[in-house]
PASENU-79865 format. One record per residue (C-alpha): residue number from 1; y, z, x. Coordinates in nm, 2 decimals, always signed. Layout:
// PASENU-79865
    nr        Y        Z        X
   NUM        Y        Z        X
...
//
This chain:
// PASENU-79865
    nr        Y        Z        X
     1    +5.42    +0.29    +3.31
     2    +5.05    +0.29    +3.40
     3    +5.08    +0.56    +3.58
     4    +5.22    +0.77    +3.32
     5    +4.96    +0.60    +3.09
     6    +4.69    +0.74    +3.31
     7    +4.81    +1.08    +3.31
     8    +4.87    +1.12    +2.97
     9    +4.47    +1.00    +2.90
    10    +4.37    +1.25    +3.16
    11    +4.57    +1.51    +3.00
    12    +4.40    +1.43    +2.62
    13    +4.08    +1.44    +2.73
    14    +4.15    +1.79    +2.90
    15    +4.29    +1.86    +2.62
    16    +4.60    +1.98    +2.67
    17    +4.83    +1.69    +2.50
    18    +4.82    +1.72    +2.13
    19    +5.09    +1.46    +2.04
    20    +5.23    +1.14    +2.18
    21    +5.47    +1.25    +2.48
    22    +5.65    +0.93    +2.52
    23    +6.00    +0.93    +2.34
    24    +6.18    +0.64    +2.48
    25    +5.91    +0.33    +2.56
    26    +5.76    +0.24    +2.26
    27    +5.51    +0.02    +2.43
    28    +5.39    +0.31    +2.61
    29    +5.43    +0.54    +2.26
    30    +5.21    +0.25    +2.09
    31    +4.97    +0.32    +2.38
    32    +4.95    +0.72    +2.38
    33    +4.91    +0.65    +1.99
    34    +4.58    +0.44    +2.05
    35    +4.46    +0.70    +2.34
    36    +4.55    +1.00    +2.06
    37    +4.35    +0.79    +1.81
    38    +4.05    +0.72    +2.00
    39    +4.05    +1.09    +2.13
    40    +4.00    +1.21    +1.75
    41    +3.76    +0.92    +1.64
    42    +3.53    +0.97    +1.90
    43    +3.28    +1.21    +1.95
    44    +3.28    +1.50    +2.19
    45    +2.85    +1.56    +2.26
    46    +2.69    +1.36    +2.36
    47    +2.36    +1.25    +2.11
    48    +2.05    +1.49    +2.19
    49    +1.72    +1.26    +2.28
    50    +1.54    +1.34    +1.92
    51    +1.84    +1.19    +1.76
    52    +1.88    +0.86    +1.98
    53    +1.51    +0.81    +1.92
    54    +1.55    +0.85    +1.50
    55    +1.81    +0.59    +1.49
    56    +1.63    +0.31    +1.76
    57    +1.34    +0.36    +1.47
    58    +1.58    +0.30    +1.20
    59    +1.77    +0.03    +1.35
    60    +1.38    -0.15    +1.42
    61    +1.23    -0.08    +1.06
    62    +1.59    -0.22    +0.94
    63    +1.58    -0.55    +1.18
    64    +1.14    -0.63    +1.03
    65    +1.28    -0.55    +0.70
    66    +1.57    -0.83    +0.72
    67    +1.35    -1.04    +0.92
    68    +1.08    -1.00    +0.67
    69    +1.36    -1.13    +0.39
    70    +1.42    -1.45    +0.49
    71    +1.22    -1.73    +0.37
    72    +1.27    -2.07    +0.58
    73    +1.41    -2.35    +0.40
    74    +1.13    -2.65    +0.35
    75    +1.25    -2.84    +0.60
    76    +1.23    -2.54    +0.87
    77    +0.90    -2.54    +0.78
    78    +0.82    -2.84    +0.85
    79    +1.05    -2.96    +1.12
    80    +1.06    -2.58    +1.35
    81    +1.38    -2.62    +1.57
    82    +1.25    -2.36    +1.84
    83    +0.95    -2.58    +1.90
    84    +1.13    -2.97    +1.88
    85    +1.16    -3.14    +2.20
    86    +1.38    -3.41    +2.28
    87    +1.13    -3.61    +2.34
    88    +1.06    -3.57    +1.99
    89    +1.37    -3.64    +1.84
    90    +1.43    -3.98    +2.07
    91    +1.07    -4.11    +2.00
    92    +1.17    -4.03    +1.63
    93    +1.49    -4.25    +1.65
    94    +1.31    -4.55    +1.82
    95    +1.07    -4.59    +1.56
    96    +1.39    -4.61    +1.30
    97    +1.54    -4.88    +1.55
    98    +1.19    -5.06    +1.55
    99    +1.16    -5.01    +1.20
   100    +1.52    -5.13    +1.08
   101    +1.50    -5.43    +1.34
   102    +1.19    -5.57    +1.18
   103    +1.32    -5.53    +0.83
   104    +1.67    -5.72    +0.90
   105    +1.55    -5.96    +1.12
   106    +1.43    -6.22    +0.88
   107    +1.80    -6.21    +0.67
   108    +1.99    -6.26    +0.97
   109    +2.11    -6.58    +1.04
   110    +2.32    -6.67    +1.34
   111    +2.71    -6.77    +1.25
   112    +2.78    -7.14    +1.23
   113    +2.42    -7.25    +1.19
   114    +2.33    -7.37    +0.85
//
């Protein structure tokens, strides 16, 4: 089958098939279909250089317009998560763990003991 699958794609893109060839397989009819399809959709030149180059501008001026767009949130601002270290962030959460130890120490009280 993939050898009948080959020659039919070489045959398209000579193009001297047309039509899907296969009558009986309609795995291999599904697959002649999808070469057919891709045969039309696709174009036949290739881009000149001048053209290429117009839409790498458009496709940059369209990316620093988007980017230009979006505002980070407060947080973002103050808290960048391209520049936080982990170092950062576990320093951060010892100081909570200080913090919440010296605050409950004085209410707990040991089971049993008055």
């Amino acid at each position: 089958m993939d050898d009948r699958l080959v020659e039919f794609t070489d045959r398209v893109l000579v193009g001297e098939v047309r039509d899907v060839d296969s009558k009986v397989d309609e795995e291999l009819r599904g697959l002649e279909e999808t070469v057919l399809r891709l045969h039309r959709t696709l174009p036949h030149t290739s881009l000149d250089e001048a053209a290429v180059k117009q839409m790498q501008v458009r496709l940059n001026a369209r990316i620093r317009k988007k980017s230009a767009q979006i505002v980070p949130s407060f947080w973002r601002r103050i808290f960048p998560l391209n520049q936080v270290r982990p170092q950062f962030g576990l320093a951060f959460a010892a100081v909570a763990l200080i913090l919440a130890f010296v605050v409950l120490i004085p209410y707990w009280q040991p089971v049993g003991h008055p």
